[in-house]
N, C-alpha and C positions, 0 to 999 in steps of 0.2 A: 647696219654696217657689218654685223658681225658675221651674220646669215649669209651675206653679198661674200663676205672673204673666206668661207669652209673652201677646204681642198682636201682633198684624202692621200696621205703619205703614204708612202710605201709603191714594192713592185705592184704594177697592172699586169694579172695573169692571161697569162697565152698559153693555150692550150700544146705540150710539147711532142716533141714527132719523135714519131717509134721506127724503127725500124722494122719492115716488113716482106716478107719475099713476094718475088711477083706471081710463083707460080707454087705447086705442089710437088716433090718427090715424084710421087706415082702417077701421074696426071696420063702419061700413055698406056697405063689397064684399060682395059676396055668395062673394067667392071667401076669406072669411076670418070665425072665428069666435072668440068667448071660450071655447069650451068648453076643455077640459083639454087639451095636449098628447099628441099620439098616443106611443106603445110607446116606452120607448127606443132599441127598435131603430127608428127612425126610415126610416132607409133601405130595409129591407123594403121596409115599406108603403108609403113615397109612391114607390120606382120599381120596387119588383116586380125587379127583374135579378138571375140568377144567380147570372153572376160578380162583381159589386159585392159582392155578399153575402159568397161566397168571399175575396175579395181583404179586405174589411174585416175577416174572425175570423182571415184568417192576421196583418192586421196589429197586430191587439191581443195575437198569440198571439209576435212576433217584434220589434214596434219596439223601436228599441235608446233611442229617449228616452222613451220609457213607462219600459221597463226602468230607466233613469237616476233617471226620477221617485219609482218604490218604492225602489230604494237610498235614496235623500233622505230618503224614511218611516223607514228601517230606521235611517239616522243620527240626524234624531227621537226615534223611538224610546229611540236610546243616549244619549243626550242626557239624556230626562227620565229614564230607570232611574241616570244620574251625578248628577242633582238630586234624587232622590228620599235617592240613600244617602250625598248628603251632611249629611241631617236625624238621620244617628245618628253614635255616635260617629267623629270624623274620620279616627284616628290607633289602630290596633289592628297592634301591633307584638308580636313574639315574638325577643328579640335573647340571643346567648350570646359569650361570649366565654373563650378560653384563653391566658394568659400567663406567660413566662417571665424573669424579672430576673436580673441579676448585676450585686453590687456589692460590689466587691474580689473578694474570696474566696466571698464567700455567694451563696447560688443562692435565688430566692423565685420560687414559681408561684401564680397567681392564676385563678380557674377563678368562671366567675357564668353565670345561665341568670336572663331575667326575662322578663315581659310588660306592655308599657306600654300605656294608653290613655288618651287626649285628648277631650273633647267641646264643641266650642263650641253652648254650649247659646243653641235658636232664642227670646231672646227677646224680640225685634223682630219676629219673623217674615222674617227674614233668609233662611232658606234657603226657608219656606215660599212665599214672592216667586218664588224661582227654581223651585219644582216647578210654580209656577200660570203662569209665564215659558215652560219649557218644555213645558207640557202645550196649550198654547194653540196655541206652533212645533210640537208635532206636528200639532194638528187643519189649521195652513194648510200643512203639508206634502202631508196626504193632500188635500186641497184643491184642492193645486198639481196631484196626481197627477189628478185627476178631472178639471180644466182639461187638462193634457196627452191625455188618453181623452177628451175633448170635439174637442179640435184633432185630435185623429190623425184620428177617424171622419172627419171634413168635407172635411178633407184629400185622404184617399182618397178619397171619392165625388169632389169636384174635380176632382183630378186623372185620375181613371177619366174621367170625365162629358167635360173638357175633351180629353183621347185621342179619346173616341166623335163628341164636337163638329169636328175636325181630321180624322178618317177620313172624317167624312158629308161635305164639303168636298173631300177630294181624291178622292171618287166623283163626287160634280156635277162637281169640274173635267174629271173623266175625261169625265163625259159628253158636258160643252160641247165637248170636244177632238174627238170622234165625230160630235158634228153642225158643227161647222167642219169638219171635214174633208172631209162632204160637200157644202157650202156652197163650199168649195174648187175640186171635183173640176165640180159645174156652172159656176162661174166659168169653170175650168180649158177647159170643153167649151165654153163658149159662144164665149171667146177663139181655140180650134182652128176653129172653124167660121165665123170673121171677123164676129161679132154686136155684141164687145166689141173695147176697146184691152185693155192689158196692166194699167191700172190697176184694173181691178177684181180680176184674180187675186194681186197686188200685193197690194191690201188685206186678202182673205181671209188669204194667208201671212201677213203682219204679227200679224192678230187671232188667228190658228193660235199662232205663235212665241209669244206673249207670254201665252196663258193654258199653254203647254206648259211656260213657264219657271217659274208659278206649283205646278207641281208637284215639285218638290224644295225647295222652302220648306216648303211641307205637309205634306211625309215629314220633314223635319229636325225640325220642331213635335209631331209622331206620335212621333217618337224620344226625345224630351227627354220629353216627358208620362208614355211609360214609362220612362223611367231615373230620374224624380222618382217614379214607383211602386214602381217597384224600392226606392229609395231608403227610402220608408216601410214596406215590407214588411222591411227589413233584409237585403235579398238585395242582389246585384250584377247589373248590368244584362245582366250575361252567363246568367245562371241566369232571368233574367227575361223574357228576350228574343223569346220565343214568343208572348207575351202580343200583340208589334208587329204581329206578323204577321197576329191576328186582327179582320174585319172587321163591324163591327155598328152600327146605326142607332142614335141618341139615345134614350133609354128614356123611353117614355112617364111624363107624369107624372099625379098626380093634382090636378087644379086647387087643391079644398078644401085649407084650411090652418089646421088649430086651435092658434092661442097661447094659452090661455089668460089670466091678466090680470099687469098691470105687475107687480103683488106679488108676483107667483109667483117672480121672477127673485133675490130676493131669498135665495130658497130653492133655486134648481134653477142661478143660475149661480155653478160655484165659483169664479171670478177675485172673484166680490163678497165669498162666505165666505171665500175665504183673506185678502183685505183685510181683516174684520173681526178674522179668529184674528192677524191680525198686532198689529193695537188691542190687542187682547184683552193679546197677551205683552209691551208694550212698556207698556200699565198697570204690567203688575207690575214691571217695571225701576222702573218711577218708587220703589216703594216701596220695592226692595231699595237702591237709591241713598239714600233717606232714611236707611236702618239705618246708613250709615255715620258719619252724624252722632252717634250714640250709643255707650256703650261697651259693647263685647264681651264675656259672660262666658263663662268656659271651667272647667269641672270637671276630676278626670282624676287618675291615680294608677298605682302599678307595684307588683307584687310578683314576687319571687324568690328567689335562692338563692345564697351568696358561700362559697365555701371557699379553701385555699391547698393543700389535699388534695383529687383528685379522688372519694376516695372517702366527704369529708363532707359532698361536695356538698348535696345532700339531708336532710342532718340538721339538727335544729331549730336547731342552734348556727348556722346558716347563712342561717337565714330575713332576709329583710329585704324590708321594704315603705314603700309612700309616697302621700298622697294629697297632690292640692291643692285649690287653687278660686282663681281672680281674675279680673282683667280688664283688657282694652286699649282707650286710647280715645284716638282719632286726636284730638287739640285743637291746636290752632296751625298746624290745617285747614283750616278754617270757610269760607275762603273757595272752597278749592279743591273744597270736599266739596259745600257750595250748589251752584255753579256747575254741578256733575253731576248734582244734585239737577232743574236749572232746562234743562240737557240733554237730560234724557230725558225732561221735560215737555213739551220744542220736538219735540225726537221725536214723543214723542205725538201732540201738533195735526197737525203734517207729515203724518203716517197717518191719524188724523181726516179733515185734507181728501180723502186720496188715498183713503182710502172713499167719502165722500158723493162724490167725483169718479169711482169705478167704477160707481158704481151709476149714477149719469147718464148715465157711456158706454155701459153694459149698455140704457139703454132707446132711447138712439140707435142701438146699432146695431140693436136691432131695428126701429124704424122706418124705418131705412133698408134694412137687409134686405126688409122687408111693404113700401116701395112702388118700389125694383126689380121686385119678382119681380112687383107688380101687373102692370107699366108696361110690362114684357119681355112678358108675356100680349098684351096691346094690343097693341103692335108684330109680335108674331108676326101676329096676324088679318089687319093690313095688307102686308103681307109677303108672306104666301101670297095674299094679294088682287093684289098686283103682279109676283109672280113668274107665277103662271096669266093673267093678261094679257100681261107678256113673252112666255113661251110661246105664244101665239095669235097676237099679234104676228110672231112668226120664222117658221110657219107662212105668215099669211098675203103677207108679205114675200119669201118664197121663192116661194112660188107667182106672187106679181104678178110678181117678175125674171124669173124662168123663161118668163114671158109676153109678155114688154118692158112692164110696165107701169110701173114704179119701177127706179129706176136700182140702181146696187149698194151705193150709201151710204144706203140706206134699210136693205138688209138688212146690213149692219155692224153701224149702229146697233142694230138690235133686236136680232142676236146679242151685242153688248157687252153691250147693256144685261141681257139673259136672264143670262149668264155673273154678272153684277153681283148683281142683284136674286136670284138662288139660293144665292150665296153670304152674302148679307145672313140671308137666312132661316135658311140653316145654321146662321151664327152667334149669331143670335138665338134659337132654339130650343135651343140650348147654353147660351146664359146662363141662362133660363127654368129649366133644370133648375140651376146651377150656384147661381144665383139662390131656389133654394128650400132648397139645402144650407146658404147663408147665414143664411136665417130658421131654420134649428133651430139651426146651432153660434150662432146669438145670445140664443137661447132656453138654451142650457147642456144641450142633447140630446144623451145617449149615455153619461155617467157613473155612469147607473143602471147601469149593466148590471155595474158592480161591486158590484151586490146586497149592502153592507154589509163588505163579506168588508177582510180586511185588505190594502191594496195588497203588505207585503208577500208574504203568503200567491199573487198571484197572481207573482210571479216564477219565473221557467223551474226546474225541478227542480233541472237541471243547477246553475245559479249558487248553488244554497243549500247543493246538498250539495258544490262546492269550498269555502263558505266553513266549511260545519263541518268539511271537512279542515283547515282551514288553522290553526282552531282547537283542533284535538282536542291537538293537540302540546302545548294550554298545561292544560290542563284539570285535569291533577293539579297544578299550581299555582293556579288560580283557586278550587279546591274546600280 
């Protein structure tokens, strides 16, 4: 009868509506499209590079807070298998006992063997709350993991991208260093041959010294990029340290960039799903909170076996058993029990907002990510439009000095500026790409690639088979 009459109190969660635009800002560039987002492997295809590739399957194969985030799953996990088997009986006990008295002279042994068991039976839907409680913390756990496999991939590419952007940089500087130098050496000569004073070779050294100085800033920037690589691949930057040494241009990128539409994000980024699995489990608090307002029934009984001879242990004369049934009910509570009741209802709303609140940042930041990466495009055109003018410029500047036609502060200024206007460009062709990695980790790009599979399941071999060492010790006890 009791079984027949559970019902579970509380709200029944509905999953609640976000607000989302129907379209994108910049949806008329031509360098952007609604179609579906490209591969999850994202990185591929929009740069094509080798080692990016490599360096990103070593770091999904090694990061230690990926790794962190499937343990997380795996406690989840133990979480809802402790709420699931708190829905049968509680309390299954196997207890014996042997005793021996003396009083006066007479000697009494007492000898019992039972088996008790307990069941607070669900009929509030009391424990039911807590399996829909924790089943929901599993779903934003792996959630959280798929957010973690979304930031690592972006990561890497960044920080790879911002390495390659810092190398391309301390080759122009190398270069400007190579053309001042000669810029120097005719100063140098026109000064030995009494054409010039000393302030022009003066000026060459000054503009010498001070882009030379810029090159130990630029190694020290090269160094951190990979020790923060290092760092995501889960190596030490001594193991990593070859990586520094190699030298390679910005990888081209591919202009086009398909988002697909607002909606989508609702399904592809997981910081918004695990915000809703959070909704989802703090529902069901509210109604486990309710059940405490009502009173608790519990079923439950024992049987065994009593002698004062061990060897009647066992005989019928020995038998003895017990059942019961009642109930407990917190009253001269009410106030305290509401109160938790109205707790984890303010919870609720709290996470309510903080959803409709991710979901909002989710499409900022893609609009912010799509008109960066526009805007870096543009700046690059003009860029290279004024670095190829500096250049022609120091060209023709050197030829007028060398002629007396222009003094030597004409050619300062255009080698500054050249030195200037190169490294502009380096830097802006690093953002461009840095700036594209932005639009997919806001897009929620890369989480696919756990094809469904259990995040624990992808944890390193090694860490699963210490943990079933560590358990095998209990195992004739848990069975």
């Amino acid at each position: 009868m009791l079984l027949t009459a559970c019902t579970s109190l509380g709200p029944d969660y509905e999953q609640p509506e976000a607000t989302v635009e129907s379209n994108w800002i910049d949806t008329e560039s031509p360098l952007v499209n609604t179609q579906p987002s490209l591969d999850p492997r994202w990185w591929q295809q929009a740069f094509e590079d080798p080692i990016l590739n490599e360096l990103t399957a070593t770091a999904l194969q090694q990061n230690l807070t990926l790794r962190s985030a499937g343990l997380r799953v795996l406690q989840s996990q133990q979480q809802l298998a402790i709420a699931i088997g708190n829905q049968y009986p509680q309390q299954q006990q196997i207890n014996a006992n042997a005793t021996r008295e003396q009083e006066n002279s007479s000697r009494f042994n007492d000898y019992d063997v039972g088996f008790n068991l307990a069941w607070e039976v669900d009929f509030w839907g009391r424990f039911s709350r807590q399996v829909e409680s924790a089943s929901a913390e599993l779903d934003a756990s792996v959630a959280n993991y798929d957010d973690a496999m979304v930031s690592l991939v972006a990561q890497v590419a960044q920080s790879y991208l911002v390495m390659r952007t810092f190398q391309n940089r301390l080759r122009i500087a190398r270069q400007n260093i190579v053309l001042q130098e000669e810029s120097l050496r005719i100063a140098q000569a026109k000064l030995d041959a009494g054409d010039t004073s000393e302030l022009d070779a003066d000026q060459a050294e000054s503009l010498l010294h001070n882009t030379r100085a810029a090159i130990p800033a630029l190694e020290t920037s090269i160094q951190q990029s990979k020790n923060a690589l290092a760092l995501l691949l889960g190596e030490s930057p001594q193991q990593f340290n070859a990586l520094a040494r190699t030298m390679g241009g910005i990888p081209e990128v591919k202009a086009n960039v398909a988002l697909g539409m607002p909606q989508d994000l609702l399904r592809q980024r997981p910081d918004v799903r695990a915000a809703e699995r959070q909704l989802a489990a703090q529902s069901a608090q509210i109604g486990f909170a309710i059940t405490e307002l009502y009173p608790h029934f519990s079923i439950g009984g024992s049987i065994g076996t009593n002698a004062m001879e061990s060897d009647d242990l066992f005989s019928n004369e020995g038998e003895v058993w017990s059942i019961f049934g009642g109930f407990q009910w917190n009253v001269l509570n009410y106030g305290r029990l509401e109160s938790n009741v109205r707790l984890q209802d303010a919870v609720f709303q709290q996470l309510l907002e903080d959803y409709r609140f991710t979901v909002l940042q989710a499409q900022v930041d893609v609009e912010n990510a799509i008109v960066a990466y526009l805007k870096s495009h543009e700046q690059v055109v003009a860029y290279r439009a004024a670095a190829a003018a500096s250049q022609r410029a120091v060209n023709i500047a050197t030829y007028q000095y060398q002629n007396g036609l222009v003094t030597y502060n004409t050619v300062i200024t255009t080698l500054n500026t050249l030195r200037q206007q190169q490294d502009v460009l380096a830097t802006t062709e690093g953002s461009v790409t840095t700036n594209l990695v932005q639009v997919y980790k806001a897009l929620g790009g890369g989480w696919q690639l756990r094809d469904n599979r259990n995040p624990v399941d992808l944890l390193p071999a090694s860490t699963r088979k210490t943990m079933i060492e560590r358990t095998d010790a209990w195992e004739g006890v848990l069975e």
